[in-house]
Backbone bond lengths (Angstrom), bond angles and torsions (degrees), N, CA, C in turn:
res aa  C-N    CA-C-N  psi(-1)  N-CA   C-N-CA  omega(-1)  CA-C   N-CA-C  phi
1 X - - - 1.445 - - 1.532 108.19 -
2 X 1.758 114.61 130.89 1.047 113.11 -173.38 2.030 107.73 -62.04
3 X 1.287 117.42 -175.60 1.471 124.17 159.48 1.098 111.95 -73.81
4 X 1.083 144.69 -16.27 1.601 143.52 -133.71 1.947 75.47 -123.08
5 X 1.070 91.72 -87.53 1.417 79.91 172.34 1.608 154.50 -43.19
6 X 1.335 91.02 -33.50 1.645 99.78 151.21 1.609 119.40 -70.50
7 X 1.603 120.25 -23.75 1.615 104.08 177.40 1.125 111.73 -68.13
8 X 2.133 112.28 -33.55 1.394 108.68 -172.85 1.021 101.90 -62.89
9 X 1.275 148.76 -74.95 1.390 139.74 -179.73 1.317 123.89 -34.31
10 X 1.220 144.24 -26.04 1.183 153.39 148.13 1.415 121.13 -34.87
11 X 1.845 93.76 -51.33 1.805 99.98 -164.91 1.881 87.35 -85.06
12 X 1.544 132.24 -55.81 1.398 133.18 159.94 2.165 100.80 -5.50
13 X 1.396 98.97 -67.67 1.476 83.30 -167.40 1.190 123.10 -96.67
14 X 1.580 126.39 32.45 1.269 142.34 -171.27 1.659 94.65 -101.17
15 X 1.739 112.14 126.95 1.269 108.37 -171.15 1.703 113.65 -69.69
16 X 1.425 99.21 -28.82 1.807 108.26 174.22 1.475 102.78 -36.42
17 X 1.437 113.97 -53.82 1.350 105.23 -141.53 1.484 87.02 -101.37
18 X 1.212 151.38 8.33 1.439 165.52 -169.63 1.745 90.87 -81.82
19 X 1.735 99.64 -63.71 1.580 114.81 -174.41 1.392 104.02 -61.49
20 X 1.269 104.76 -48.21 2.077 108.89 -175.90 1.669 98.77 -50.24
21 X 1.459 121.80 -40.21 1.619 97.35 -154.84 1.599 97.31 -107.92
22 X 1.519 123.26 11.06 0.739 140.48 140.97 1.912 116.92 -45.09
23 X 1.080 84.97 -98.09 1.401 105.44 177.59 2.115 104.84 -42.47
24 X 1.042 109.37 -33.76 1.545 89.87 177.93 1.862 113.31 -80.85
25 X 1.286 83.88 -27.84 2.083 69.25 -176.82 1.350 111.17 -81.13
26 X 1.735 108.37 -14.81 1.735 106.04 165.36 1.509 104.86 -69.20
27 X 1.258 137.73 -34.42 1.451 138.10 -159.37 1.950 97.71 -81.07
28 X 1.716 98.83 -41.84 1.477 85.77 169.38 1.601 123.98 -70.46
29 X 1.099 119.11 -28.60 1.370 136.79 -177.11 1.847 103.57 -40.54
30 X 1.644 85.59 -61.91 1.620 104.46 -171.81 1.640 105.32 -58.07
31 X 1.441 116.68 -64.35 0.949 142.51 169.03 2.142 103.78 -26.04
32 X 1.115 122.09 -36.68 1.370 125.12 -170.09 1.415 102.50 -86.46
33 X 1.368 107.76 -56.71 1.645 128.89 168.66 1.478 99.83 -37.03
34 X 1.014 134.82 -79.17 1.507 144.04 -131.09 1.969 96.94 -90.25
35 X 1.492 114.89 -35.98 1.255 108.19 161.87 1.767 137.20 -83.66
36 X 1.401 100.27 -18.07 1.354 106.89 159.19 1.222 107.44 -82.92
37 X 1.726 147.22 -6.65 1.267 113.09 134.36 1.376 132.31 -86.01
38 X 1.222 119.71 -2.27 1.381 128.50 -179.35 1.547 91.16 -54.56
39 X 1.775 105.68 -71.71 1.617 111.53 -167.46 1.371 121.06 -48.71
40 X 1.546 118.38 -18.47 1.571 118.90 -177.72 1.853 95.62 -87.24
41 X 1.229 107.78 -25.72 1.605 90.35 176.09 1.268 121.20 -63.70
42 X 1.499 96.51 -44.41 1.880 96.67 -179.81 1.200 124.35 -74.87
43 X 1.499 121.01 -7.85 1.324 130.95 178.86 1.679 107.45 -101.12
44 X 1.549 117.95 -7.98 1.599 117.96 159.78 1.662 83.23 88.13
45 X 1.244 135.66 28.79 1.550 110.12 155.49 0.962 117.98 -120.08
46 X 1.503 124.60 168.94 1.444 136.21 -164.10 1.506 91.64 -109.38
47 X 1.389 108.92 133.53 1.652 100.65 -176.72 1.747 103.95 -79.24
48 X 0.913 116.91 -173.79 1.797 122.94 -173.47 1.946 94.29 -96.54
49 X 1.522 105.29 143.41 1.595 101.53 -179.38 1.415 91.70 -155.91
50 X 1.203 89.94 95.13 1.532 111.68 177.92 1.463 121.54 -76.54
51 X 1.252 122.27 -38.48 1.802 108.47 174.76 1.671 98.55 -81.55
52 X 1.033 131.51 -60.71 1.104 120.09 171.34 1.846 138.16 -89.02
53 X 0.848 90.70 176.90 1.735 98.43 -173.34 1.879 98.79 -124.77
54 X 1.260 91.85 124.59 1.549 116.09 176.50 1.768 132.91 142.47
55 X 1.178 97.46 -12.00 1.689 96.63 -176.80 1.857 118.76 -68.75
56 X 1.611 85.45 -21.21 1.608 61.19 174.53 1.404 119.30 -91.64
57 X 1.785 125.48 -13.85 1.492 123.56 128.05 1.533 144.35 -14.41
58 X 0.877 73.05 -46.30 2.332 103.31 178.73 1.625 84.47 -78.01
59 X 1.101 122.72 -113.84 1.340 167.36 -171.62 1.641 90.18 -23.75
60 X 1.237 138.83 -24.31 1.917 129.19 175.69 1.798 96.51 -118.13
61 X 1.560 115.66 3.61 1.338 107.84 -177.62 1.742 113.67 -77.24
62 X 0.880 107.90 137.05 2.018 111.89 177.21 1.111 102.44 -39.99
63 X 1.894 158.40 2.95 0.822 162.95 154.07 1.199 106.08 -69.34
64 X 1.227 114.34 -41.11 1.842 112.80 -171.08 1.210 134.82 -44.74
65 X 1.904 95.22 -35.22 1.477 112.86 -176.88 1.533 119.96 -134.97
66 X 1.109 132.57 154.38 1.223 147.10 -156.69 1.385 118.29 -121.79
67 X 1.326 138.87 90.25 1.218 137.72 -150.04 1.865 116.37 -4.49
68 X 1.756 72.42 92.30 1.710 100.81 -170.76 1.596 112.55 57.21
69 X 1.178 127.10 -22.92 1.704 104.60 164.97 1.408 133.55 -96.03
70 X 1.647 118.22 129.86 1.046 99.44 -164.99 1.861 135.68 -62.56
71 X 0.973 150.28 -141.63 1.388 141.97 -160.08 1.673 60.46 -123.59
72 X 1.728 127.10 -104.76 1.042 136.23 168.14 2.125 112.97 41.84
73 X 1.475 86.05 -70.83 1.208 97.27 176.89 2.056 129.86 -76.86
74 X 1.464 80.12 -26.17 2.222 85.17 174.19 1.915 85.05 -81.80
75 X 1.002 117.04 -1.78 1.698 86.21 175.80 1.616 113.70 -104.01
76 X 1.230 103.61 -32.61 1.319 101.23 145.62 1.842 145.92 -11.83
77 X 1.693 67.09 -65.90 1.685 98.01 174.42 1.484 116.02 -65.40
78 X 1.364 83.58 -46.85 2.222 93.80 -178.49 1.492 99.31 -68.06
79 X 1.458 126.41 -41.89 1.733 109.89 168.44 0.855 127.23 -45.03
80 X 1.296 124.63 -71.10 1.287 139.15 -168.61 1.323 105.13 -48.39
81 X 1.729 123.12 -52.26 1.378 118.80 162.79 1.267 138.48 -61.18
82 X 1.564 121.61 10.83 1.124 113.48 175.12 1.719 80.50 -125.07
83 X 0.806 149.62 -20.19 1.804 143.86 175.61 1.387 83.39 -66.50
84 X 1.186 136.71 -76.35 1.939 130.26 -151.36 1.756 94.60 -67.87
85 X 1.276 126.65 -24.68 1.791 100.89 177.19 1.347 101.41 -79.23
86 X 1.311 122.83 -32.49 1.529 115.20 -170.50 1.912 99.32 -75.83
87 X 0.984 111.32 -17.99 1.739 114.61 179.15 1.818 81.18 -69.40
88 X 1.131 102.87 -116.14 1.844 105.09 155.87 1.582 104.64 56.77
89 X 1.627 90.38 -96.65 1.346 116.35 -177.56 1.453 109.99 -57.72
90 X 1.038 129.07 -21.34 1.486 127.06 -179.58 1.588 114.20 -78.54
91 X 1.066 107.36 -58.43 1.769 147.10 -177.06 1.656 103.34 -55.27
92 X 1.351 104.82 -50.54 1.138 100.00 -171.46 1.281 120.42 -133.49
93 X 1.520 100.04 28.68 1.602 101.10 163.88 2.069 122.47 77.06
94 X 1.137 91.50 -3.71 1.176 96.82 -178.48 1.377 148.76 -92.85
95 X 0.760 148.74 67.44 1.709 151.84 -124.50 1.514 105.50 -76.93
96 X 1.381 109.81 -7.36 1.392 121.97 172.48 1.874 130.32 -51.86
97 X 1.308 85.42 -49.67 1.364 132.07 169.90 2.043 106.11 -27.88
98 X 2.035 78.27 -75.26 1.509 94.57 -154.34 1.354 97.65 -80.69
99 X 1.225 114.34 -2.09 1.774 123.08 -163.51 1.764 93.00 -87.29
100 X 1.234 122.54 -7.17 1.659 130.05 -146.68 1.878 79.22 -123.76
101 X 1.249 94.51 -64.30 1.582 95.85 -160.05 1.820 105.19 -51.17
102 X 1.822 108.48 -31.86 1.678 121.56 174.09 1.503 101.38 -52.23
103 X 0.965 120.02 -55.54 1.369 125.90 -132.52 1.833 77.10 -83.27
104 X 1.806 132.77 -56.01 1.218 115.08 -170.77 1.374 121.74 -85.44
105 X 1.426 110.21 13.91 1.824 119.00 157.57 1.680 95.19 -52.06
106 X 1.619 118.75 -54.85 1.633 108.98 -172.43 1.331 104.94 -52.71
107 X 0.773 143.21 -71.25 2.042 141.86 169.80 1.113 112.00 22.02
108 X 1.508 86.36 -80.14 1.162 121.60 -176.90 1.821 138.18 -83.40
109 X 1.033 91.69 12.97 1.494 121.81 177.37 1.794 106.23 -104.25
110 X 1.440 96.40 -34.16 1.365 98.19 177.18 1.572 142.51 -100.79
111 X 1.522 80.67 -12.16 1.639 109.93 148.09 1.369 130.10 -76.27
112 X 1.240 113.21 -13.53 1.434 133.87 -177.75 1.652 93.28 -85.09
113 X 1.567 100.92 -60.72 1.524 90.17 -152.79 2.197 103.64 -76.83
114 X 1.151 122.10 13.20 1.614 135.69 -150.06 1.989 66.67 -123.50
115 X 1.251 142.30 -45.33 1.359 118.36 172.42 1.190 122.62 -73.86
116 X 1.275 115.13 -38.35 1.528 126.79 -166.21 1.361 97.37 -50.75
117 X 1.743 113.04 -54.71 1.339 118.27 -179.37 1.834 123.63 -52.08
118 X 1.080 90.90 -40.79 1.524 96.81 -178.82 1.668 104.51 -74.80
119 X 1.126 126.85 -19.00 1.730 124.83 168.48 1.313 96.48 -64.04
120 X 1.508 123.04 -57.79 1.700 123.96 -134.79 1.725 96.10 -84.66
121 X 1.750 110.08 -17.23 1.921 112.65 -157.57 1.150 113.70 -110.08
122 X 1.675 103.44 -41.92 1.269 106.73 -166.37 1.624 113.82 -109.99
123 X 1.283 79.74 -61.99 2.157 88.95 171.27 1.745 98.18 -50.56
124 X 1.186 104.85 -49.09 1.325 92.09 -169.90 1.735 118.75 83.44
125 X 1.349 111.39 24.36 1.586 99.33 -174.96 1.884 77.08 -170.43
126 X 1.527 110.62 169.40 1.563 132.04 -136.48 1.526 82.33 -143.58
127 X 1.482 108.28 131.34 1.330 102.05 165.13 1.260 97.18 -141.16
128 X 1.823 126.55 126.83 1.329 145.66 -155.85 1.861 90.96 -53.84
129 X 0.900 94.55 -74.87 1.641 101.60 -173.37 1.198 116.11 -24.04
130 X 1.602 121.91 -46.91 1.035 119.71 -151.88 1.859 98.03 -92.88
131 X 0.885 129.93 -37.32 1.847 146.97 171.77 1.439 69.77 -63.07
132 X 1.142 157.34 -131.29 1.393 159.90 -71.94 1.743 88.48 -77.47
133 X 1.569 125.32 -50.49 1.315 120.70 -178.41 1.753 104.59 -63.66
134 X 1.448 112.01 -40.93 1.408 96.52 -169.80 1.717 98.23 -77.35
135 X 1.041 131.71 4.19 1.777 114.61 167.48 1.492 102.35 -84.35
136 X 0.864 125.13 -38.54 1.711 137.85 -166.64 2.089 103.00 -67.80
137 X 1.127 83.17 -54.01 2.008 98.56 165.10 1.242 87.69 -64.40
138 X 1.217 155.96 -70.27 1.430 156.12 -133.60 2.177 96.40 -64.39
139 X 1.421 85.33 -57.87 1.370 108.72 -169.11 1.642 113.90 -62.32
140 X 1.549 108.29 -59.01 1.793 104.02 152.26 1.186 119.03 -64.11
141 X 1.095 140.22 30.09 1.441 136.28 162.63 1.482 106.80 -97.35
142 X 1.922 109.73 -45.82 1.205 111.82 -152.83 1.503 98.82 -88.41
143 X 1.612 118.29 -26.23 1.816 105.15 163.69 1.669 112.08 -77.58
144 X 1.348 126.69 -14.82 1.049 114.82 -173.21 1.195 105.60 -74.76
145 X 1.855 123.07 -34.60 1.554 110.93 176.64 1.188 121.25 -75.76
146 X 1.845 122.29 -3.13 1.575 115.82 171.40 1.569 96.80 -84.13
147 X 1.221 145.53 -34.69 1.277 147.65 160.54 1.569 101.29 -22.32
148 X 1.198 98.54 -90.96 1.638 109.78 -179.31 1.783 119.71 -36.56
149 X 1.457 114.89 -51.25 1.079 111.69 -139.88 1.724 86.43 -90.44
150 X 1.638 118.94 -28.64 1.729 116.44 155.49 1.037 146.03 -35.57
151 X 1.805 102.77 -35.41 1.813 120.47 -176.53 1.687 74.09 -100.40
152 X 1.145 150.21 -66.62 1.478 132.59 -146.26 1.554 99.44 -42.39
153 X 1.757 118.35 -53.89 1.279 131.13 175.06 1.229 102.17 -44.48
154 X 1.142 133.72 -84.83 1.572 122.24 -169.66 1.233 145.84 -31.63
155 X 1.412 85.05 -49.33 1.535 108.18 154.56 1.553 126.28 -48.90
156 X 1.237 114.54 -33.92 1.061 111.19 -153.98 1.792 96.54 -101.14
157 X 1.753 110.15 -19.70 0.906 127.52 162.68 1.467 124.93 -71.56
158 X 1.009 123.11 -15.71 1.698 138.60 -161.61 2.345 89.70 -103.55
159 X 1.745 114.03 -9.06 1.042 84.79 -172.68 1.813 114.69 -101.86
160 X 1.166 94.52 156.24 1.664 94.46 -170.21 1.517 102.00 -50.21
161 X 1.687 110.00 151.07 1.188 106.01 -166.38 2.008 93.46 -118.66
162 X 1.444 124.31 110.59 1.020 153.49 -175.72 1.613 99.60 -54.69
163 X 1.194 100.31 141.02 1.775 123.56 -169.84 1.564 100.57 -98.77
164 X 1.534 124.43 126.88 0.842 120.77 178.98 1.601 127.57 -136.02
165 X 1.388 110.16 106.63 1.380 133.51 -162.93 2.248 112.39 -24.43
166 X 1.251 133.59 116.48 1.172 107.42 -168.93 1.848 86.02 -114.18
């Protein structure tokens, strides 16, 4: 077996990068979700929500949008920005990256769950799309805090351990 091929396999069974390619096809996932409703906003349609009944409730409620932009569209934004740090981190070797992109899965986990609420309290009605992004936020939250809470360990492991007089 060449080297080249043994690193790929190497980096394949490295749990870091298990979570990294994890976490990016969830970030694209969201990222698909959140712009195919962006585009039905600007095009004035209500997407179809077949197990449940409510998105077009959700989705025309004064919650939807944010002095003139829709919610739809900042999540967008938060995908794409956590897909390009985890690109980032791949590309360029940097653990910096995905350590940034971990840390703003919470953001966005908490913006998720600050909507969820406003579906279930106030709007009063469930729109599939929008629960489907906050599980996906749910889901980069919960590798982003093994991300975090691994390098915190290391770190904390990587520090010299002090001699102490008995």
């Amino acid at each position: 077996m060449t080297n080249s091929k043994l690193s790929f396999l190497t980096l394949l069974m490295n749990k870091s990068s298990i979570i990294a390619g994890l976490f990016l096809v969830l970030a694209f996932i969201g990222f698909f979700d959140a712009t195919y409703l962006t585009v039905k906003h600007f095009l004035g349609a209500i997407p179809p929500c077949s197990i449940v009944e409510g998105c077009e409730k959700v989705l025309t409620s004064e919650y939807a949008v944010i002095a003139g932009i829709p919610i739809a569209l900042v999540g967008s934004i938060y995908y794409s920005t956590l897909f390009l740090l985890t690109i980032f981190s791949f590309s360029l070797e940097g653990k910096k990256y995905f350590i940034l992109a971990s840390r703003l899965s919470v953001l966005g986990f908490l913006v998720s769950l600050w909507l969820v609420y406003l579906q279930l309290f106030v709007v009063k009605a469930v729109c599939l799309y929008c629960v489907f992004s906050a599980v996906v936020s749910m889901l980069l939250f919960c590798l982003g805090a093994l991300v975090v809470l691994r390098e915190r360990r290391r770190l904390i492991e990587s520090l010299p351990v002090s001699e102490t007089k008995v």
